[in-house]
mmCIF file of the C-alpha atoms, coordinates in Angstrom:
data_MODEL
# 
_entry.id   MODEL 
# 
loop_
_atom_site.group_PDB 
_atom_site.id 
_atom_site.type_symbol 
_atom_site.label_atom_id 
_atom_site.label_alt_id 
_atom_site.label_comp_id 
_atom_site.label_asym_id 
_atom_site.label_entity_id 
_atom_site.label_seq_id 
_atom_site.pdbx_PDB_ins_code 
_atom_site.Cartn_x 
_atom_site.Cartn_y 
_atom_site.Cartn_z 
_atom_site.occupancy 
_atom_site.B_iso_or_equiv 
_atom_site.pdbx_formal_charge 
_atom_site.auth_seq_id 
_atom_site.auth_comp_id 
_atom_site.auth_asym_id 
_atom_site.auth_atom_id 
_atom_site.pdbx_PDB_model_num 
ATOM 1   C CA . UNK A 1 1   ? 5.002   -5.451  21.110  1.00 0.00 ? 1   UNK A CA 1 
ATOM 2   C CA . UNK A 1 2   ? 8.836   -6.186  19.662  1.00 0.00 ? 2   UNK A CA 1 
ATOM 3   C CA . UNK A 1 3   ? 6.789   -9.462  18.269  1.00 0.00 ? 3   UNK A CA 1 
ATOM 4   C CA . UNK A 1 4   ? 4.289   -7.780  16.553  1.00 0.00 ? 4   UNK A CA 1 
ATOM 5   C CA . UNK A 1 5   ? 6.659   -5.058  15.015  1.00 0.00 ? 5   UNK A CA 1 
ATOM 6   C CA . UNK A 1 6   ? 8.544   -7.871  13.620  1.00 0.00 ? 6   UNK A CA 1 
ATOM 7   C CA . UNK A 1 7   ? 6.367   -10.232 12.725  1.00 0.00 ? 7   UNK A CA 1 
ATOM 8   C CA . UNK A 1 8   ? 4.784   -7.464  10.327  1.00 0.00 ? 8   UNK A CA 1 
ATOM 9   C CA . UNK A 1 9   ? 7.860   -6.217  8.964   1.00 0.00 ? 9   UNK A CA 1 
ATOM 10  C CA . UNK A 1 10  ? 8.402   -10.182 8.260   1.00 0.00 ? 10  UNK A CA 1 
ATOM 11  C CA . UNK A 1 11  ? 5.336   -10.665 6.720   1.00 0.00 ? 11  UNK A CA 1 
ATOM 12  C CA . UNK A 1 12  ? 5.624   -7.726  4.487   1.00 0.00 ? 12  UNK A CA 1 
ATOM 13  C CA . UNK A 1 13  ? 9.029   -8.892  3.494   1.00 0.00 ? 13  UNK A CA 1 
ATOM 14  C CA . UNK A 1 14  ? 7.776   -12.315 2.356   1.00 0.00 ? 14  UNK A CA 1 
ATOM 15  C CA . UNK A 1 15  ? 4.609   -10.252 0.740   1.00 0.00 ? 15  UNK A CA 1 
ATOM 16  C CA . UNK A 1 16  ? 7.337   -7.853  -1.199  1.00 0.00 ? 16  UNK A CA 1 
ATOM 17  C CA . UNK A 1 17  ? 9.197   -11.196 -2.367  1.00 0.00 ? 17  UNK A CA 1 
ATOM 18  C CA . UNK A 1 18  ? 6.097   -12.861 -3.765  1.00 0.00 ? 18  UNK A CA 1 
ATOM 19  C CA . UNK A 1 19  ? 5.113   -9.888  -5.201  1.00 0.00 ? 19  UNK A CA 1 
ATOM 20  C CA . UNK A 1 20  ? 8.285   -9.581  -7.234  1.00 0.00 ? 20  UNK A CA 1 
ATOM 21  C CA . UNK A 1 21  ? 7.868   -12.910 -8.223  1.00 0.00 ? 21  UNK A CA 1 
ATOM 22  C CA . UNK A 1 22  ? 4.569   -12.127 -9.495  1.00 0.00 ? 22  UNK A CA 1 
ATOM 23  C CA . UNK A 1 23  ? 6.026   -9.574  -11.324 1.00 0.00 ? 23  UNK A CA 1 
ATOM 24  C CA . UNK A 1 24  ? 9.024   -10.940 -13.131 1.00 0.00 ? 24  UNK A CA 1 
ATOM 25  C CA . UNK A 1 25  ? 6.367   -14.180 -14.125 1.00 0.00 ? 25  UNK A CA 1 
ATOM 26  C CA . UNK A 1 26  ? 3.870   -11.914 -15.349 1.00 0.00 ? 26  UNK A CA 1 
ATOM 27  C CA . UNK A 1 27  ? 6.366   -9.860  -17.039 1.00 0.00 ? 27  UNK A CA 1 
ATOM 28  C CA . UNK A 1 28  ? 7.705   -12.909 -19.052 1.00 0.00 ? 28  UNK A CA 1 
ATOM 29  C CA . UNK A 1 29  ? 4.680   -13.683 -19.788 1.00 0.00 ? 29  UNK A CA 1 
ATOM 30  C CA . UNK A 1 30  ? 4.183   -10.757 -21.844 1.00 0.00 ? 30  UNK A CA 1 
ATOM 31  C CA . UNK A 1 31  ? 5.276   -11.940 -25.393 1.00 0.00 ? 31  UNK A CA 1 
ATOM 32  C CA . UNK A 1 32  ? 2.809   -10.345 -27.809 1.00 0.00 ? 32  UNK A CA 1 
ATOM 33  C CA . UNK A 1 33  ? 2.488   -6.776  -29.843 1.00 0.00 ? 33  UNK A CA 1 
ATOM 34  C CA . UNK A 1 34  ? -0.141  -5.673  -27.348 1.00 0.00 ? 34  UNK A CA 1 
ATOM 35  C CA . UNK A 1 35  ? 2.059   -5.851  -24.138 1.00 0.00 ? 35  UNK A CA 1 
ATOM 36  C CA . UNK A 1 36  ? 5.433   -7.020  -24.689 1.00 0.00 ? 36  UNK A CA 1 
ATOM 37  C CA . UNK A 1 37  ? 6.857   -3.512  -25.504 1.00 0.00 ? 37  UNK A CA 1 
ATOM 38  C CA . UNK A 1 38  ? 10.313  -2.503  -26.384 1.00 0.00 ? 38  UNK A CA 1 
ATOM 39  C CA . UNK A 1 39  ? 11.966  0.756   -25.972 1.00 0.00 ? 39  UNK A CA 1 
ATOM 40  C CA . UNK A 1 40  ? 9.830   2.871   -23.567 1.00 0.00 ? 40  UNK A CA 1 
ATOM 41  C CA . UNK A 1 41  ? 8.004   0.122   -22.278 1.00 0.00 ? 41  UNK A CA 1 
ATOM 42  C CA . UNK A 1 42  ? 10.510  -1.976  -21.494 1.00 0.00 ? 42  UNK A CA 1 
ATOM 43  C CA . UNK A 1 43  ? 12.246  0.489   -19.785 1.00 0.00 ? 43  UNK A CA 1 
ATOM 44  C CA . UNK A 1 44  ? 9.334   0.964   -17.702 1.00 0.00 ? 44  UNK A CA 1 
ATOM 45  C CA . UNK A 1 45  ? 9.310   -2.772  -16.597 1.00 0.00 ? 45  UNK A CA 1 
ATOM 46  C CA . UNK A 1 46  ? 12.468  -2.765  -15.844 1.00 0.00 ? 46  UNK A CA 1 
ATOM 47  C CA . UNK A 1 47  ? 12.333  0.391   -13.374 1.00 0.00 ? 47  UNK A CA 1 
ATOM 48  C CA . UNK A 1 48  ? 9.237   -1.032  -11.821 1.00 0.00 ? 48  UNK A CA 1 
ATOM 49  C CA . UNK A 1 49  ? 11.223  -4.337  -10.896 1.00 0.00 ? 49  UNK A CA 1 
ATOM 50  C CA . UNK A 1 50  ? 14.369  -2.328  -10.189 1.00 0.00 ? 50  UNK A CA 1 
ATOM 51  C CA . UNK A 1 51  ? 11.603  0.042   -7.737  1.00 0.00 ? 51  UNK A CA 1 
ATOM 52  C CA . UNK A 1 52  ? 10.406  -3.323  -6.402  1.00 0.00 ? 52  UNK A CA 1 
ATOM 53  C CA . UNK A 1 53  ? 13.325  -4.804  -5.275  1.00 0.00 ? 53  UNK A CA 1 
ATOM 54  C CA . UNK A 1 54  ? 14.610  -1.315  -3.856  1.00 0.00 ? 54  UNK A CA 1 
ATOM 55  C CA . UNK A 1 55  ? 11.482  -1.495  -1.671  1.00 0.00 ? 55  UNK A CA 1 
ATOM 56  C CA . UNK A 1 56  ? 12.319  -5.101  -0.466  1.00 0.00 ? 56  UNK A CA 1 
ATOM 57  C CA . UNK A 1 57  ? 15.977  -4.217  0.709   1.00 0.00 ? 57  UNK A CA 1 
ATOM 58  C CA . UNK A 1 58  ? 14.335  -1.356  2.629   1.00 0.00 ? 58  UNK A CA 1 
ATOM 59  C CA . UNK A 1 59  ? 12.068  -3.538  4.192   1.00 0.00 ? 59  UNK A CA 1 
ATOM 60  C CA . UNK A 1 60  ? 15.151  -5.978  4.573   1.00 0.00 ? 60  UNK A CA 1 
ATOM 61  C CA . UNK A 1 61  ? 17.383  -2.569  5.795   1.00 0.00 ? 61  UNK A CA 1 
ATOM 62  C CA . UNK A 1 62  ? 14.247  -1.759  8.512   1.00 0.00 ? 62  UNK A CA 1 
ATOM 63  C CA . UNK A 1 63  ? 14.078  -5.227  10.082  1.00 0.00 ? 63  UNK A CA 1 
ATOM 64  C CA . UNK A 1 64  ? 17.899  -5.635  10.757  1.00 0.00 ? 64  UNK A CA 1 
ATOM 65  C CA . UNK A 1 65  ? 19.449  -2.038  11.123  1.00 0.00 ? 65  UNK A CA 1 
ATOM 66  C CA . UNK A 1 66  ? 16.707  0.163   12.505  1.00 0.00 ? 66  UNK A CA 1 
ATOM 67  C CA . UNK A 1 67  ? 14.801  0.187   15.594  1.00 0.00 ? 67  UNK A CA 1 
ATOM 68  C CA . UNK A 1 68  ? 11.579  0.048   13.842  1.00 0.00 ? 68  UNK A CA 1 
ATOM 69  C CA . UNK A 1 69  ? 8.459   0.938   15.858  1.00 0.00 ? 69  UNK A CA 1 
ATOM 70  C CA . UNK A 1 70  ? 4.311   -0.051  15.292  1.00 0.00 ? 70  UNK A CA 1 
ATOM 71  C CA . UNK A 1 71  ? 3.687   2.723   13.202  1.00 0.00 ? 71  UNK A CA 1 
ATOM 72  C CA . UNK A 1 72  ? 6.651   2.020   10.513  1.00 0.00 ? 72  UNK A CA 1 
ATOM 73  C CA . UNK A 1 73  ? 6.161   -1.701  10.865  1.00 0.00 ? 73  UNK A CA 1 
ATOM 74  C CA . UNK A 1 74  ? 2.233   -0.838  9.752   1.00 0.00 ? 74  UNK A CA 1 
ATOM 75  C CA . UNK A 1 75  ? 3.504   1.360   6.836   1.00 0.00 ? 75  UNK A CA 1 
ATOM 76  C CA . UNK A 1 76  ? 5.788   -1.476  5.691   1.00 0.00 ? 76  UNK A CA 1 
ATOM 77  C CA . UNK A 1 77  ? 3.078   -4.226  5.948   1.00 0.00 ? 77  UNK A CA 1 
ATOM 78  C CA . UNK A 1 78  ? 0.265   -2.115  4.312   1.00 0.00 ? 78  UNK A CA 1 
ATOM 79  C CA . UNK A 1 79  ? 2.825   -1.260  1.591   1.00 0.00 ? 79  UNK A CA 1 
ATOM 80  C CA . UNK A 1 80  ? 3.342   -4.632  0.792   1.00 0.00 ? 80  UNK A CA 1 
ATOM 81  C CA . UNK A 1 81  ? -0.388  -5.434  0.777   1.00 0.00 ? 81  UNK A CA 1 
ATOM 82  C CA . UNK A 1 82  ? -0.915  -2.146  -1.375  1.00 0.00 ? 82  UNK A CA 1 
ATOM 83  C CA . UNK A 1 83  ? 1.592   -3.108  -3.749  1.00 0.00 ? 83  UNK A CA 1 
ATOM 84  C CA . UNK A 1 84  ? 0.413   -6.784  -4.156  1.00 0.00 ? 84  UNK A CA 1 
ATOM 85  C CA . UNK A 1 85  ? -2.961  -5.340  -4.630  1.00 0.00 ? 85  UNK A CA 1 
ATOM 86  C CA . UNK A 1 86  ? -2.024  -3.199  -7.406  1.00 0.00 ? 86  UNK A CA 1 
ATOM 87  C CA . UNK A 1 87  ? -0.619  -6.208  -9.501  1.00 0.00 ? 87  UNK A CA 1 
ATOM 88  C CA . UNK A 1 88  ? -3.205  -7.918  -9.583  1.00 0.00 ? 88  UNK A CA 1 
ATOM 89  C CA . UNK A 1 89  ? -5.531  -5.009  -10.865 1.00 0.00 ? 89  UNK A CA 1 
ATOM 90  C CA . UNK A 1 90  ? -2.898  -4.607  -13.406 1.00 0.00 ? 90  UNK A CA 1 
ATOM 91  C CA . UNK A 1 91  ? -3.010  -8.045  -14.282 1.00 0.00 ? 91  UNK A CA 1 
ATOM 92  C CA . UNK A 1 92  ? -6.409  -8.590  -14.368 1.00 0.00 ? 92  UNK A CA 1 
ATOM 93  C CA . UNK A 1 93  ? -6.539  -5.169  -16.407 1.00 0.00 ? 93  UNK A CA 1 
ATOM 94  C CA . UNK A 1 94  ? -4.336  -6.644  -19.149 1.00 0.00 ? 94  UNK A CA 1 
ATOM 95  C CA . UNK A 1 95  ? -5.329  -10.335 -19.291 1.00 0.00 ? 95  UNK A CA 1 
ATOM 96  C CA . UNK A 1 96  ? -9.199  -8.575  -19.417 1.00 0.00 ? 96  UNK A CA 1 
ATOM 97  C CA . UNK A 1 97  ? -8.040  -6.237  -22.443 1.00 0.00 ? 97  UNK A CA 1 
ATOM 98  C CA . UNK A 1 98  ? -6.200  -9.280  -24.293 1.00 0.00 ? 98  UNK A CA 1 
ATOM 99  C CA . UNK A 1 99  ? -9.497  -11.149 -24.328 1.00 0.00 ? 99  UNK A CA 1 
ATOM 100 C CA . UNK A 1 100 ? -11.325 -8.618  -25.849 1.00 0.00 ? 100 UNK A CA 1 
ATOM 101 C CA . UNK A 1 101 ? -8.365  -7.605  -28.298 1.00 0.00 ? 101 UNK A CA 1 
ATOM 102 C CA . UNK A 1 102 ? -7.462  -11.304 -29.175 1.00 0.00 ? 102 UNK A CA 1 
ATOM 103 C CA . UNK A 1 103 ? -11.148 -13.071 -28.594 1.00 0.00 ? 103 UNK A CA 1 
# 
């Protein structure tokens, strides 16, 4: 059972990590008047990657400092999931609305 706990926790880290990736390459990618933003928007951005990493070193904090059990290594993983899900709505959302803005 240790294993499992673990291994999900693990997984979810390395899910958290890509996802930030994601994140910071989509959020360079952003260049134009529709999406780059400045001011409120870029604020924004920046608390969702500051959010994002926050979540990772809790993950991290869990898996080495904590005596994690199956339930909190299934809120972790399904976090992770959740979260990676959510970015890609968002950026099929704004890649979608682009196209349609700038045919």
């Amino acid at each position: 059972m240790t294993f499992l706990i673990y291994s999900m926790i693990a997984c979810g880290v390395l899910i958290m990590v890509t996802n930030i990736v994601r994140y910071i390459r989509f959020s360079l990618s952003l260049k134009d008047v529709l999406t780059g933003g400045k001011g409120y928007v870029s604020i924004l951005k920046i608390t969702a990657l500051i959010l994002l990493i926050f979540f990772l070193g809790g993950y991290i904090f869990i898996g080495f400092f904590s005596n994690p059990d199956l339930m909190m290594a299934g809120v972790l993983f399904g976090g992770s999931i959740f979260v990676a899900i959510i970015l890609t709505l968002l950026f099929r959302l704004v890649f979608t609305v682009k196209e349609t803005v700038f045919p």
